[in-house]
N, C-alpha and C positions, 0 to 999 in steps of 0.2 A: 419460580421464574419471575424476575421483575417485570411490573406489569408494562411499561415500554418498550421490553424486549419482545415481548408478547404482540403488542401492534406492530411491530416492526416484520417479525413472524409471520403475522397473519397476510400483511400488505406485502409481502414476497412470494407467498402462495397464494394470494391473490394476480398476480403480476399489476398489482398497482405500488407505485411508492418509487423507492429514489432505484433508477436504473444501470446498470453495470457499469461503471468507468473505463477501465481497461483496455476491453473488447474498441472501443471508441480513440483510445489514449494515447499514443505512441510518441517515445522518445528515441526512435530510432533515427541513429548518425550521430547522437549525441554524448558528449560526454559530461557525467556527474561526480561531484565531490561530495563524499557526507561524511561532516566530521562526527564522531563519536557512534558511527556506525557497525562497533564490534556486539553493542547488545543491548539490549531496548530498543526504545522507540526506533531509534538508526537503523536498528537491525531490521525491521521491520519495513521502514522504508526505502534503505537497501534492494529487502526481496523483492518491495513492488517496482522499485528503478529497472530493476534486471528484467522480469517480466515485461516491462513497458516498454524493453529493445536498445536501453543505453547500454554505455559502455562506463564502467563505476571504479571509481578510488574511493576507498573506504580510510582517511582517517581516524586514527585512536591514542589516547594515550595509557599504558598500564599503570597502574597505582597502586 
């Protein structure tokens, strides 16, 4: 385990260190565009668009 990943571990079973966004975060009524959102990083921030209560267009181009 990298040893960063490690304090970061410990300080979340601590309940100290950086605290939920999410729960707190909401884009609901909204609507978001993410270009290049079929995989990677888009993809990912995609999932959290969705979860955060927008409404999402995902473009992409295939190559």
């Amino acid at each position: 385990m990298d040893p960063g990943n490690a304090v970061v571990a410990a300080d979340l079973q601590s309940g100290v260190g950086p605290s939920p966004t999410l729960p707190i975060f909401t884009l609901n009524g909204r609507v978001v565009i993410v270009t290049g959102g079929a995989s990677g990083l888009g993809l990912v921030m995609s999932k959290a668009i969705v979860e955060s209560g927008a409404n999402l267009a995902i473009v992409d181009i295939n190559s």
